[in-house]
C-alpha positions in Angstrom: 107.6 90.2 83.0 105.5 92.9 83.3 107.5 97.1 83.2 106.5 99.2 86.3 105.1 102.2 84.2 104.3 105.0 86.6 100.5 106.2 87.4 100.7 109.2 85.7 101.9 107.7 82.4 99.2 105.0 82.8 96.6 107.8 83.6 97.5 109.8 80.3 97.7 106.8 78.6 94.1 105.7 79.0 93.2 109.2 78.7 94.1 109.1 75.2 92.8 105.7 74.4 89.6 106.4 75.2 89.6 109.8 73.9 86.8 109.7 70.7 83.2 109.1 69.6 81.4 106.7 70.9 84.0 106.0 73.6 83.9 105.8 77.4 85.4 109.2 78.1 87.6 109.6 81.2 86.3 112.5 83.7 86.5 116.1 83.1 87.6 116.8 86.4 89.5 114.7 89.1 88.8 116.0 92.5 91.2 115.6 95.0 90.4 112.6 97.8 89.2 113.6 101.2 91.5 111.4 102.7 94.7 109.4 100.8 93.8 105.6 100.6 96.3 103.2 101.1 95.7 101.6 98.1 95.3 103.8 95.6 94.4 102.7 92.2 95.4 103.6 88.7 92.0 103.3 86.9 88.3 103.2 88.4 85.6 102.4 86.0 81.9 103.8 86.6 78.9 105.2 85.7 77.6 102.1 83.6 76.7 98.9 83.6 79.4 96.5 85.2 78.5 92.6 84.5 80.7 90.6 86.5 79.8 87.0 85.6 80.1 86.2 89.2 77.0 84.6 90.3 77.9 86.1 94.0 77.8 89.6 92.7 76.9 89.9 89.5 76.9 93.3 88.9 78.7 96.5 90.6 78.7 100.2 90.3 82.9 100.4 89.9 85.7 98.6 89.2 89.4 99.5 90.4 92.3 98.8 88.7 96.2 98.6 89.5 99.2 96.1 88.5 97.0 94.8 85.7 94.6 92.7 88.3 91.2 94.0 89.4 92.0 95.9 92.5 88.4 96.2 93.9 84.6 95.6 92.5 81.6 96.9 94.5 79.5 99.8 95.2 80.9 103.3 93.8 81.2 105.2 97.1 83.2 102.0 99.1 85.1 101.9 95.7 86.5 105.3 95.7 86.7 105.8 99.5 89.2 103.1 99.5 91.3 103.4 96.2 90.7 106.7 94.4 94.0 108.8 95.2 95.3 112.1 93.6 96.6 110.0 90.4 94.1 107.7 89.8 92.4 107.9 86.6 88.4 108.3 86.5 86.7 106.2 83.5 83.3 107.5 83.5 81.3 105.1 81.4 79.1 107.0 79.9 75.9 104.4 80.0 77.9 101.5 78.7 78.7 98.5 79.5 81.9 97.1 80.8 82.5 93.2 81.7 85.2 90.5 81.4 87.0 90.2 78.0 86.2 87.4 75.7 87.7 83.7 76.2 88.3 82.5 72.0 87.5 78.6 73.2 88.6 77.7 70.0 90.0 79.1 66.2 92.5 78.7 64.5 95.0 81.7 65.5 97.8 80.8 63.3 95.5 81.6 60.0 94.8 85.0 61.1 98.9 86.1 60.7 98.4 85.3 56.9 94.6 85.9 55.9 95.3 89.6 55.2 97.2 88.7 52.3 94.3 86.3 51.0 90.7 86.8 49.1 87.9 86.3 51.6 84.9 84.5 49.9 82.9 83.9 52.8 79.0 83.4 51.4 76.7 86.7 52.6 76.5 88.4 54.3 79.9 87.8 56.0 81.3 87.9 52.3 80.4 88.2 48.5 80.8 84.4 47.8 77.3 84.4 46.6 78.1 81.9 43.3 81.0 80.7 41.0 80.8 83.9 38.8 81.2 85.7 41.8 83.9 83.9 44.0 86.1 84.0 40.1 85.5 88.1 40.2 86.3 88.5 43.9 89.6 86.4 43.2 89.9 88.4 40.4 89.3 92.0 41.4 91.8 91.1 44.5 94.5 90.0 42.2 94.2 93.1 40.0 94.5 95.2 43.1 97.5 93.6 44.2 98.9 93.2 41.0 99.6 89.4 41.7 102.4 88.5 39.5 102.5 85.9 36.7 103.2 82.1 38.9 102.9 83.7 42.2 100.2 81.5 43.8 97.0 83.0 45.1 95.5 82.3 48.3 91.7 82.4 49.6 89.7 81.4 52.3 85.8 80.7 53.2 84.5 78.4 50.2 81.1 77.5 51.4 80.0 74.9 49.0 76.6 74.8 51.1 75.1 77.5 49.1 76.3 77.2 45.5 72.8 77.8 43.7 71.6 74.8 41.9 74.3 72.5 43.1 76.5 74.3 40.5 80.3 74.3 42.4 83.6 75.7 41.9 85.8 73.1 40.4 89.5 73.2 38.5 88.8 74.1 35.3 86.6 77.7 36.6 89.8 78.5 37.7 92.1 77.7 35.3 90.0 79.7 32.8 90.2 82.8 35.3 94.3 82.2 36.4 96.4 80.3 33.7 99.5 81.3 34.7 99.1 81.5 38.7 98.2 78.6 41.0 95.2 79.0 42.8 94.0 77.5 46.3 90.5 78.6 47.7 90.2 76.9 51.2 86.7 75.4 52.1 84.8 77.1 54.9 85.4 74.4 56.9 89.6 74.5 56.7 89.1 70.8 56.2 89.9 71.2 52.5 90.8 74.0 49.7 89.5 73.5 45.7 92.8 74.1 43.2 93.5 75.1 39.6 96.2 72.6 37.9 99.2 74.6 38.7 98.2 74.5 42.3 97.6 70.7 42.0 101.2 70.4 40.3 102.5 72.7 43.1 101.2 70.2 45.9 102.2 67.0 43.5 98.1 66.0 43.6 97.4 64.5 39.8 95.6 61.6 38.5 97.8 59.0 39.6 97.5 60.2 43.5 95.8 57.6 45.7 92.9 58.9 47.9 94.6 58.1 51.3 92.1 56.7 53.7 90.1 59.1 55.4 90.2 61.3 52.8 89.0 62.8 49.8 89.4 63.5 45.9 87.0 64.6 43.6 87.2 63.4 40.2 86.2 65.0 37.1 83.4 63.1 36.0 84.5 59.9 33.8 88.1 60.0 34.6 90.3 59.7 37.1 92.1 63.2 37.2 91.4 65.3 40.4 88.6 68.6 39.5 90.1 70.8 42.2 88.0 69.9 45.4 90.4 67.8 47.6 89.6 67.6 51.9 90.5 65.9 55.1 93.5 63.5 55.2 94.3 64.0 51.5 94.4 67.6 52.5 97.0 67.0 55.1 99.9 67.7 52.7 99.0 70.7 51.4 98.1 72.4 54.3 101.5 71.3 55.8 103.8 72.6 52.5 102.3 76.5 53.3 104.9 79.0 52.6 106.9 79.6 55.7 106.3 83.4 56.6 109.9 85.6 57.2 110.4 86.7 60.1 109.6 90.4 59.6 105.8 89.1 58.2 105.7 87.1 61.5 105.9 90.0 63.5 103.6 92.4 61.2 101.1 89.0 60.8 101.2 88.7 64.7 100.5 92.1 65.3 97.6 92.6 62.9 96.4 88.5 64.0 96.3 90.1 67.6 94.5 93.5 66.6 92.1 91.2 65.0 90.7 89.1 67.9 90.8 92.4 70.0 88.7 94.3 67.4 86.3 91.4 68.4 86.6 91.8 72.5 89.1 88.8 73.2 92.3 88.6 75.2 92.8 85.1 75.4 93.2 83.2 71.4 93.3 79.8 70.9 95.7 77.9 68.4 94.0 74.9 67.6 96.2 72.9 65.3 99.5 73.3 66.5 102.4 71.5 64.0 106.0 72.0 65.0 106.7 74.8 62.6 103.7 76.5 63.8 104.6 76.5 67.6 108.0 77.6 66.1 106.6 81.0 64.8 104.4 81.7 67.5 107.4 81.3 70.1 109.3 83.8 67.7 107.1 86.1 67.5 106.5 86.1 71.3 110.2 86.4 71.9 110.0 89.4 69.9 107.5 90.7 71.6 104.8 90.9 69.4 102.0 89.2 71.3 99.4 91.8 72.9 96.8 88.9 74.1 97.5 85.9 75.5 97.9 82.7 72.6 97.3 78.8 73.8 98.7 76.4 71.3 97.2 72.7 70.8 99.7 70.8 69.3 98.6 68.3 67.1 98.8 64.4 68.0 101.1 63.9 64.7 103.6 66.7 66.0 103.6 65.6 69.5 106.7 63.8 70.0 108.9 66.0 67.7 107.2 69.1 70.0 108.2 67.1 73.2 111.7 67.5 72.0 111.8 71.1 72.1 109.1 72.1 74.7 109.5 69.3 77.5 106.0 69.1 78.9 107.0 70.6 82.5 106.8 73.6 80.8 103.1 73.3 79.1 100.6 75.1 80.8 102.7 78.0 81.3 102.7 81.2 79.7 106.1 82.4 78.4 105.7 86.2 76.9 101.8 85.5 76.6 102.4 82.6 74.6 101.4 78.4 76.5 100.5 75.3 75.1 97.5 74.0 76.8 97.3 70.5 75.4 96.9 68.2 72.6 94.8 68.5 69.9 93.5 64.9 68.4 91.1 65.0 65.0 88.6 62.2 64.6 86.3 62.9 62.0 85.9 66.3 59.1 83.0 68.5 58.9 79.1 67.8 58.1 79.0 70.5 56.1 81.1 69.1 53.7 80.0 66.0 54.2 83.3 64.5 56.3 82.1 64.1 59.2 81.6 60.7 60.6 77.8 59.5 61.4 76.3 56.6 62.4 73.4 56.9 59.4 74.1 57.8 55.9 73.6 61.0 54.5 70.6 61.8 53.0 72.9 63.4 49.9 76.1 60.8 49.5 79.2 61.9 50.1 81.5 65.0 48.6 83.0 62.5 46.0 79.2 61.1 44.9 79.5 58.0 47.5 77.1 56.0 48.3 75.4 55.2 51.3 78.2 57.7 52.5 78.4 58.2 56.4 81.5 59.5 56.8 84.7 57.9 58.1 87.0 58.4 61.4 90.1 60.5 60.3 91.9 56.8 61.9 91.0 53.4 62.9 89.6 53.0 66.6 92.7 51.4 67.8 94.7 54.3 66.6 92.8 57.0 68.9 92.6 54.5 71.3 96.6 54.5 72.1 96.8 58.2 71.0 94.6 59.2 73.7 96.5 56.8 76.3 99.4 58.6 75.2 98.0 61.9 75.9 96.6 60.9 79.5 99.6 59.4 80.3 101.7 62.7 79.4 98.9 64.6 82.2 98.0 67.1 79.9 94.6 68.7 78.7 93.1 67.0 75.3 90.6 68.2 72.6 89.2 66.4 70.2 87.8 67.1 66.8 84.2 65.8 66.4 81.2 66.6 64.9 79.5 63.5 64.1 77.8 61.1 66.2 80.0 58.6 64.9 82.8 60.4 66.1 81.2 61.2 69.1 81.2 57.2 70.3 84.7 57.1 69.1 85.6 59.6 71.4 84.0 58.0 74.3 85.4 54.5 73.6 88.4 55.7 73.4 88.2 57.6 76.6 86.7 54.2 78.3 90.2 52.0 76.8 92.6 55.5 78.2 91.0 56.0 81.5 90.2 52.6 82.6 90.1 52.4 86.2 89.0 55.6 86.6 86.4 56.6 84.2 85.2 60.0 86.1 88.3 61.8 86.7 89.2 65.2 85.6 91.2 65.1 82.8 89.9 68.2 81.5 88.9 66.6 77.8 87.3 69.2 75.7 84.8 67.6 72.7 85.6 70.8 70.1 82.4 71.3 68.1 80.2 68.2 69.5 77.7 69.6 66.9 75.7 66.6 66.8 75.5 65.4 70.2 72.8 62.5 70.6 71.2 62.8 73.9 72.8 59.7 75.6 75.9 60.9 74.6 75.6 64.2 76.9 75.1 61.5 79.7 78.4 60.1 79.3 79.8 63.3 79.0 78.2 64.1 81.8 79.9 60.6 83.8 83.3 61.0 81.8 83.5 65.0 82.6 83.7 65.9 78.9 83.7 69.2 78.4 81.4 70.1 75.3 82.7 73.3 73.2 79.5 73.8 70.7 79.4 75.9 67.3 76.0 77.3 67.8 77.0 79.4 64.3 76.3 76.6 62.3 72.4 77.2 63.4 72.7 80.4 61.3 75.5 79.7 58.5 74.8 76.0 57.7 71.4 75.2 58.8 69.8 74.8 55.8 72.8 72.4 54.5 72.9 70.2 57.6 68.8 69.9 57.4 69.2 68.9 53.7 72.2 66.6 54.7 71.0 65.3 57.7 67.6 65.6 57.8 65.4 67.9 60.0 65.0 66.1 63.0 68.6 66.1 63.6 69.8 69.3 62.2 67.3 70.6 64.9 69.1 69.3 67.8 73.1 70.2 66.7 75.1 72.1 69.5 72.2 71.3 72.2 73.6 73.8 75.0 70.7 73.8 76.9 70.6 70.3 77.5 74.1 69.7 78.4 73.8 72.9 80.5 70.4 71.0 82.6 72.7 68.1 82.8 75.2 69.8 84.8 78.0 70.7 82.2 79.7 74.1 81.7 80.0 74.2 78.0 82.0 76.5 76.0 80.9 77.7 72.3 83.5 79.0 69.7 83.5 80.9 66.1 86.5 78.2 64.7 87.9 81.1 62.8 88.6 81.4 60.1 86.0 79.0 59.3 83.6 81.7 60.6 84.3 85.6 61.1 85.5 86.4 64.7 82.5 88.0 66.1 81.5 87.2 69.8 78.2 88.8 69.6 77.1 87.3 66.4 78.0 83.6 68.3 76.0 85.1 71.3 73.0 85.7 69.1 73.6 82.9 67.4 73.4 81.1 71.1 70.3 82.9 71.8 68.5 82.8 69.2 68.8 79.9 67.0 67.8 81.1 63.9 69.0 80.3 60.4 70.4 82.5 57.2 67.0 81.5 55.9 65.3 83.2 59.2 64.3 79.3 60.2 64.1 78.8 64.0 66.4 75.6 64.6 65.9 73.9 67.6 64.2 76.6 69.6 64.2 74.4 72.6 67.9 74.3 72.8 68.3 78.1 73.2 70.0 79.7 76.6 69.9 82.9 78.2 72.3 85.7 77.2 73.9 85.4 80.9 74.7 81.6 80.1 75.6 82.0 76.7 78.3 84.7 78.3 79.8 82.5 80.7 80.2 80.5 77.6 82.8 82.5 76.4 84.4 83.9 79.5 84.2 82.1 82.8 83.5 78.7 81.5 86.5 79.0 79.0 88.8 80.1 81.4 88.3 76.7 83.3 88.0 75.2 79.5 92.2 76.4 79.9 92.3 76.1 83.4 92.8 79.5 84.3 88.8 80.3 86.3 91.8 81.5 89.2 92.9 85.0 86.6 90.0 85.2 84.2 87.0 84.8 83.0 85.2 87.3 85.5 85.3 90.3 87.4 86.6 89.7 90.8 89.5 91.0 93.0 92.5 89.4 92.4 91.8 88.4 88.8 93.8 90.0 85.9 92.5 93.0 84.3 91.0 91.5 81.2 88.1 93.7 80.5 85.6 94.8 77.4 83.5 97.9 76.9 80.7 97.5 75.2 78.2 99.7 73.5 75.0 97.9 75.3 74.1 95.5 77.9 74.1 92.2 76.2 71.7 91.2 79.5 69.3 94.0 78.9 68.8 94.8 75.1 66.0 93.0 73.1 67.7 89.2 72.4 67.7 89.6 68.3 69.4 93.0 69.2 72.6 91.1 70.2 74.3 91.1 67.1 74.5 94.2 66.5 76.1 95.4 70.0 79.8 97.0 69.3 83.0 96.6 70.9 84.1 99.9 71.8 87.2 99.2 74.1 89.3 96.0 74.8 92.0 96.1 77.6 94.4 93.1 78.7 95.9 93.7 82.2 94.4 97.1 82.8 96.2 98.3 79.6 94.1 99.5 76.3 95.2 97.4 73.4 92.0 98.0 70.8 89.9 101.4 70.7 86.6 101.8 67.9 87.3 104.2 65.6 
């Protein structure tokens, strides 16, 4: 329920949010209307650039605000005649650039409440995870400066295993000579997998007597069977699923510094994109306490689905309770190509993370399996995602969709295909037929490029997350970061959308590039229909909630490889500051 707060407490209130360099600054003076409208509003924003997103007015000279919904968008005189009154607060812009807030289409929210408290090893330049020397003395300068104690395990994230120099990787024993006496888990970049020392693999019960369940993987140390730290997908299941539960003050502090992250990036609406039980079970207690400044939408996963159904009935899915929903069901069908999981139809030109042979992957279950799981989820009404990066995957998708939806192949289920990354043309087709909505990665053209061309060869590394075809076929895709796989940053994935071009400066399927304006819509209006909210979000127009960005440029006007470095200055949620640059 929103609090009636009254004008002039709203008005000093954005006052002093905006107050500082490089920051819209509200008016110096606030002269008095000719003539009192009769619908005065709290805030009007002018004197910059106003992209709406709306393709029947796509931009304006001001925006009103009031009650947390856009009051008004048009021409600054009509704007102000109407709804500037003695209270309402002026935002004069100051040249930059305001326009719907961004719509996270997928991450995974829950890992942002804990990665403060973890060692980031992302490669560069998002992190210093350059080489094994130098992922051990990152882990090791952060334990020193928290003074990690003697058996307390140490966490990190963003292995990327793609640009180990000279094939050299980080395996058990590097750590065990850095951390004897602490278990240590580094997740892969992917979150499909983590590489741990031997008191971590004796923490999650992993040694060499542990089968490699199907679908999954366990490297060996060469000429034995014992397990040299790297384990991923299904065999990864059961140590992601025995993470410390978090107490109940650290959910609130990991909620509140989770939310001020994906604001510092521009977005109001997160997505959750594993759901388990215990999961959905902190997020609800941390709405209840009122710690959620953005609006969350959980997935829960199709393992957790009936235990979830026992506590959240499904009449109440789709709705937000204290900014918190869940949108759907999340289904997994294959891993990640860049470490070597996901499922193809064509062997990879480099085996498989183990040393396979002829290695192409595997579905994370047997056809049959997603078959009924899907026919489950249809029959419960509810939004899907799936999990799939490999063509293989891919087809099992769309077989599976053809056994659910039999009889009615082309209704609107509203099916998202998370990552789709390598898409074969026919399949956008049937995407097209089935109304699959595509939600591509177009960061891997920049982070793992040059892996997926020496994986996959060129040809196809060329055409992963093919937006502009799917977008000439009709579809409205969405595109998405999958943090923490990759940093939040919307206007790195906006470059990245734009521009196609790899850590190694390699244009990657040139062809495939969109215009800024579409690769926007990609991350507002066309994930707000992704969650089936186009009605409240995802573009300026009266009516819709107050979900707004100030930016430091004009995305649609500065020179395309100039996108990345354009700044979020100001994010509001329902008219109401929440982040503010420094």
């Amino acid at each position: 329920m929103m609090l009636t707060i009254p004008r002039l407490l709203v008005a000093v209130a954005a006052a002093a949010a905006l107050a500082g360099c490089g920051t819209p600054q509200p008016r110096a003076s606030m002269p008095q209307a000719s003539a009192a409208p009769t619908d005065p509003a709290e805030t009007i924003y002018l004197g910059g650039d106003i992209v709406t997103i709306n393709d029947r007015q796509p931009s304006a000279e001001a925006l009103a605000v009031k009650g947390g919904k856009i009051l008004a968008v048009g021409a600054r005189a009509d704007v102000e005649k109407a709804h500037k009154g003695a209270r309402t607060q002026v935002v004069d812009l100051g040249g930059k650039t305001l326009m719907p807030s961004f719509i996270d289409a997928h991450s995974h929210y829950i890992n942002a409440l804990s990665v403060a408290n973890q060692a980031k090893l992302y490669a560069p330049p998002a992190g210093p995870g350059k080489d094994v020397p130098s992922i051990v003395a990152e882990l090791q300068r952060f334990a020193a400066a928290r003074q990690l104690p003697k058996g307390e395990m140490l966490l990190a994230y963003g292995y990327d295993d793609t640009v180990m120099p000279n094939g050299r990787l980080l395996n058990r024993d590097d750590l065990d000579r850095a951390f004897p006496d602490n278990p240590v888990r580094v997740d892969h970049v992917s979150m499909h997998g983590a590489v741990l020392n031997s008191l971590a693999l004796k923490y999650y019960g992993i040694d060499a007597q542990t089968q490699t369940p199907a679908g999954g993987v366990i490297v060996r140390k060469p000429g034995t069977n014992e397990p040299y730290g790297l384990i991923m997908e299904t065999a990864f299941l059961p140590v992601f699923e025995k993470t410390q539960p978090l107490t109940p003050q650290q959910e609130i502090e990991g909620t509140k510094a989770a939310h001020r992250m994906y604001a510092e990036a521009g977005i109001t609406t997160a997505h959750e994109g594993v759901t388990h039980l215990a999961t959905l079970q902190t997020l609800e207690r941390a709405a209840a306490a009122g710690a959620h400044s953005i609006d969350v939408v959980a997935y829960p996963f199709i393992t957790d689905v009936e235990k979830i159904l026992g506590q959240f009935p499904v009449a109440d899915w789709g709705k937000y309770h204290q900014r918190l929903k869940i949108g759907g069901v999340k289904i997994t069908i294959d891993g990640s190509p860049q470490g070597r999981t996901a499922a193809f139809t064509t062997p990879y030109l480099t085996g498989g993370p183990g040393g396979e042979k002829n290695w192409k992957g595997e579905l994370a279950a047997s056809q049959e399996v997603i078959n009924q799981a899907l026919k489950r989820v249809y029959g419960l009404g509810v939004p899907v995602t799936f999990h799939v990066n490999g063509d293989a995957a891919i087809d099992s998708l769309l077989q599976a969709h053809a056994f659910a939806a039999a009889g009615d192949l082309s209704k609107d289920r509203n099916v998202t295909a998370i990552h789709a990354q390598f898409t074969r043309k026919d399949q956008i087709a049937l995407f097209v037929k089935y109304k699959i909505r595509p939600s591509f990665y177009t960061l891997h053209t920049y982070y793992f490029a040059e892996a997926h061309i020496k994986n996959r060869g060129k040809e196809q590394a060329m055409y992963m997350s093919p937006m502009r075809d799917a977008i000439d076929a009709g579809l409205r895709p969405t595109n998405h970061t999958d943090a923490v796989v990759a940093p939040l940053d919307q206007m790195f994935m906006l470059w990245s959308a734009t521009n196609r071009v790899s850590r190694a400066g390699v244009e990657i399927g040139p062809e495939q590039r969109v215009t800024p304006l579409e690769g926007l819509k990609a991350m507002t209006l066309w994930a707000a229909e992704q969650y089936g909210e186009q009605a409240s979000k995802g573009s300026l127009e009266t009516g819709k909630l107050a979900d707004l960005v100030i930016l430091d440029k004009n995305p649609l006007k500065v020179d395309k490889m100039a996108i990345k470095d354009i700044k979020v200055l100001q994010t509001i949620k329902e008219g109401k500051s929440i982040y503010t640059a420094p």
